[in-house]
N, C-alpha and C positions, 0 to 999 in steps of 0.2 A: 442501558439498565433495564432489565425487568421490570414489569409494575409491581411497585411494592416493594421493589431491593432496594436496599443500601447501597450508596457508594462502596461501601468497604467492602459487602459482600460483590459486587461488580469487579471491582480489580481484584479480587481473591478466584473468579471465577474465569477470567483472564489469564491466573498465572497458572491457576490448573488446565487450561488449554495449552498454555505451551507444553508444560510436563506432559498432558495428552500427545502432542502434535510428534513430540520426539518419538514417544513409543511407537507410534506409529509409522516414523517415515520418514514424515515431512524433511524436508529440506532447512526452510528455516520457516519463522513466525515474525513477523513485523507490526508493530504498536502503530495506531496513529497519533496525531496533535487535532484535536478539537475543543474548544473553547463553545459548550454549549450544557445545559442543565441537564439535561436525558443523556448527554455521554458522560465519563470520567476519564476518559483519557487525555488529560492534559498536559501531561509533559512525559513525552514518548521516553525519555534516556532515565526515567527512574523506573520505570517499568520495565525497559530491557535490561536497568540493573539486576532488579528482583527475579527476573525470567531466569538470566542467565544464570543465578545463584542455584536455581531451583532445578537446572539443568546440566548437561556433560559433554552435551557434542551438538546441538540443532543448532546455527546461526540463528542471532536474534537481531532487530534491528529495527527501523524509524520506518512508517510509510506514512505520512514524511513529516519529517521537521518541516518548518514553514521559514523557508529562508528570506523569504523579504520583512521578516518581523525581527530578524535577529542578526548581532552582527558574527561573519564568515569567522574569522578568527577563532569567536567564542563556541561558535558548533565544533568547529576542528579537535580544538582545545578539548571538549567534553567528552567529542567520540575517541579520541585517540587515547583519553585516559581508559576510556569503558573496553578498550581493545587491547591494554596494560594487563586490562581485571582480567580479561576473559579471551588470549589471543587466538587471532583466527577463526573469532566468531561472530563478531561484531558487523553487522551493515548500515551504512549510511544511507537512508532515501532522503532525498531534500527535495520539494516540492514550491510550492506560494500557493498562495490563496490567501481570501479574507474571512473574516468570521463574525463579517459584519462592524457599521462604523464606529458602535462606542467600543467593540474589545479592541479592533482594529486602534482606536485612538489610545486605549488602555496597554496596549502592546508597545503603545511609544512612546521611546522613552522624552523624544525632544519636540514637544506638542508647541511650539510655537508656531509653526507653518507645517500647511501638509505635507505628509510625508508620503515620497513617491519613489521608492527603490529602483534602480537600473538594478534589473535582473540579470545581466549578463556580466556587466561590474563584478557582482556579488557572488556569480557562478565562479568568473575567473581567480575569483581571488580565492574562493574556498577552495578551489582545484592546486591554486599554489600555494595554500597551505597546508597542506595533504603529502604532496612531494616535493616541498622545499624546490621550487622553482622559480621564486620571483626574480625580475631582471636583476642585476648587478646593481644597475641604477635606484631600486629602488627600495624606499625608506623601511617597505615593511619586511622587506630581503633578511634584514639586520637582527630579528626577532625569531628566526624558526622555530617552528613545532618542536619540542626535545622528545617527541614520539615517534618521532618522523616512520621510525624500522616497525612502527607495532600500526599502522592506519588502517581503519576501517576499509573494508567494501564498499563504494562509491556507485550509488542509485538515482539517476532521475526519474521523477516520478512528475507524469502532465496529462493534459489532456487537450494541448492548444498544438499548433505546427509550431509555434515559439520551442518547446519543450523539446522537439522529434528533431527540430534542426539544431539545437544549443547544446543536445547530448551528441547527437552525430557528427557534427563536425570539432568537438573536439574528443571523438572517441570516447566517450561515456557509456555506461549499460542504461538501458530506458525502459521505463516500465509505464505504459499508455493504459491510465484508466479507465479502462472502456464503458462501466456503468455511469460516468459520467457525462459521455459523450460519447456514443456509441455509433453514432452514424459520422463521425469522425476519423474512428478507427482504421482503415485502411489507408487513408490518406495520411496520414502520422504517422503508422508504422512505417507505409513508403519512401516517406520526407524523412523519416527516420535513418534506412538504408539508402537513402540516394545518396544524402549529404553526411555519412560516415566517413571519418578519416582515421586511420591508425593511430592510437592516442602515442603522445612523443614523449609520455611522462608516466607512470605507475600508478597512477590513479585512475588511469581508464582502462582499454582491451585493444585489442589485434585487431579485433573483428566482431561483425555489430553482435549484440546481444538484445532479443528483446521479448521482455516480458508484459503478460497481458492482463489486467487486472478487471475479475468479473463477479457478480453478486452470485454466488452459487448455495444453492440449499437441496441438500438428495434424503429421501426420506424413503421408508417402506412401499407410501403408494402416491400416486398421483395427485391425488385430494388431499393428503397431509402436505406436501409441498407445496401446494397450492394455498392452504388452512396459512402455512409458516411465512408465505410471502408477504402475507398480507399487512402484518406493520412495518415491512419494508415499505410498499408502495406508499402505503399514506406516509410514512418520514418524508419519500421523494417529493409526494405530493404537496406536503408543507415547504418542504425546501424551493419547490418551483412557484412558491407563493413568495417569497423570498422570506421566510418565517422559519429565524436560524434558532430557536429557542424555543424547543416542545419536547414534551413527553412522549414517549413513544408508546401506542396500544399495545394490549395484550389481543393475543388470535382476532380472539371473540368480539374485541371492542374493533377491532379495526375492518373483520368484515360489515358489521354494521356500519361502521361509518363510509364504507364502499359501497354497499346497497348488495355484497354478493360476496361470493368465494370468487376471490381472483382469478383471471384464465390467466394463461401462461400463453408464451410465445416462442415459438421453435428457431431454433437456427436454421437457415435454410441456405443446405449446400451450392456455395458461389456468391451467396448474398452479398458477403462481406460485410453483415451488419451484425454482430454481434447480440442478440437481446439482452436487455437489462438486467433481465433475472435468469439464468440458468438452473435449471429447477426441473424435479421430477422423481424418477427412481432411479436407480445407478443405473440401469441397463440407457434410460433417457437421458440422463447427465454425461454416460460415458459416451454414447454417441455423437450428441453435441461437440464436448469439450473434443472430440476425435477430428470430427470436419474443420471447427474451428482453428485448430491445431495444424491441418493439413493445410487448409486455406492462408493463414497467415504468416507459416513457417514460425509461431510458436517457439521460444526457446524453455520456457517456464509460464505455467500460471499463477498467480496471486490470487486467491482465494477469499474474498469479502466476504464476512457474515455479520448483518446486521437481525438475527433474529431475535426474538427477547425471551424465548423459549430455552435457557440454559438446556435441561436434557435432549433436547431437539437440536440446539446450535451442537454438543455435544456428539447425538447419534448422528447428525449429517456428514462430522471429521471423522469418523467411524468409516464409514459405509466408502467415502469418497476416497479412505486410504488404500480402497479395494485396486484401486488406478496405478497404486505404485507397486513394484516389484522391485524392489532389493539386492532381491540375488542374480535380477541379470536387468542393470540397469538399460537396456538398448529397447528393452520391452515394456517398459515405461510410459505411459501417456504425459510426453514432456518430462516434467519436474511439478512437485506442489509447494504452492506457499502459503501459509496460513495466514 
């Protein structure tokens, strides 16, 4: 949120980016799941309901549901209907994380003893809920999806080698958030293709797919992208304090609480370290996102913005639409995702 908006204006401001996002291009737009007072995004699949309403053709979808908070069944269940509403536009990203131990404790529903999810349990079972493939033998076989023909587009979304090997070996698309762990990222993507296998069921692909998720802000000049970073940085920097509950500055507040105008940091071709913030003017975003692109084989990007600048979060989906071409998609830098 902005300082000083409203929630209601927040998700209002949210669904006119998707309506943006389509005019423009994009590919698709994806909501996250956050359980925190500066965001409102808390339940990504009412948001991709309202998006898709408000739209005609952009996939919309999770980045990411939090699957170890919830049970597989019941995700299945809710995307498959949203893909009933809206077919062939719906994406599933499912991710884990915590949001810290009282929401974490508040997410559960059976607080008698801690609660410690098998992640790949929970993988496999949402995967064979999706495509009605659980063994013969087994109990939950007995209950399929009755959507089973209308299922979501199935996303992993991580930032551990857990994630890069748990999509790849059973054929999954994988989408490696790099602002989170960005000196990771090569090693993931790799662990990612090493341990691919041809998925055996309809809810995965052929062949790897992998998308890269980075904090991107493009502006008119250098020093305004630089000005817009800056309650990014301090959000990260409360988050590396482990401090999941803040408000996020406006410009002005947050250079001050930086002691400057943020520098910025370049991608440097062969590095394989991705920077945090991708940021600059298009001609410096496009080059970037170009090496980076080359360097990692790239299938798509995912596009983060956490700025609190609405006309600025706005003119940067502008500018950075400059990347796609339409009418001859092979000239394309990737794919974009909002």
């Amino acid at each position: 949120m902005q300082p000083g908006e409203t929630p209601s204006q927040a998700l209002q401001h949210s669904l006119d980016l998707a309506v943006l996002a389509e005019n423009l291009g994009y590919q698709r737009i994806w909501f996250a799941e956050h359980h925190a007072k500066s965001l409102v995004g808390r339940s990504p699949e009412v948001l991709i309901t309202a998006a898709a309403a408000r739209t005609k053709r952009i996939r919309i979808g999770s980045g990411a549901v939090l699957l170890n908070h919830y049970s597989a069944y019941r995700i299945a269940e809710v995307f498959c209907t949203l893909n009933e509403l809206y077919p062939g536009r719906i994406d599933l990203g499912i991710g884990r994380a915590t949001a810290g131990p009282i929401i974490d404790l508040a997410l559960q529903q059976d607080r008698s003893k801690p609660f410690h999810p098998d992640s790949d349990v929970q993988l496999n079972e949402l995967v064979n809920w999706l495509q009605n493939s659980f063994e013969a033998d087994s109990i939950l076989g007995a209950i399929p999806i009755h959507s089973i023909k209308s299922r979501p587009q199935l996303h992993v979304t991580g930032t551990s080698s857990w994630s890069a090997r748990a999509s790849g070996s059973r054929g999954l698309r994988y989408v490696f958030a790099s602002f989170f762990n960005q000196f990771s990222t090569r090693e993931c993507v790799d662990a990612y293709r090493e341990h691919f296998k041809p998925a055996t069921g309809s809810a995965g692909v052929q062949s790897p797919e992998v998308r890269l998720g980075l904090h991107v802000v493009c502006s008119d000049t250098e020093f305004e992208a630089r000005r817009q970073i800056g309650p990014v940085q301090v959000a990260y920097n409360y988050l590396g304090q482990g401090k999941l509950q803040f408000l996020e500055p406006s410009p002005e507040e947050a250079i001050a609480l930086l002691g400057g105008v943020p520098v910025i940091e370049r991608y440097k071709r062969r590095s394989y370290v991705p920077p945090r913030y991708v940021t600059g003017t298009f001609e410096q975003v496009a080059e970037q996102l170009h090496w980076i692109e080359q360097d990692f084989q790239i299938d798509e990007f995912v596009v983060q913005d956490m700025t609190t600048d609405w006309a600025a979060r706005r003119h940067s989906y502008e500018l950075l639409a400059g990347l796609l071409n339409p009418e001859n998609p092979s000239e394309t830098l990737a794919q974009l995702t909002a």
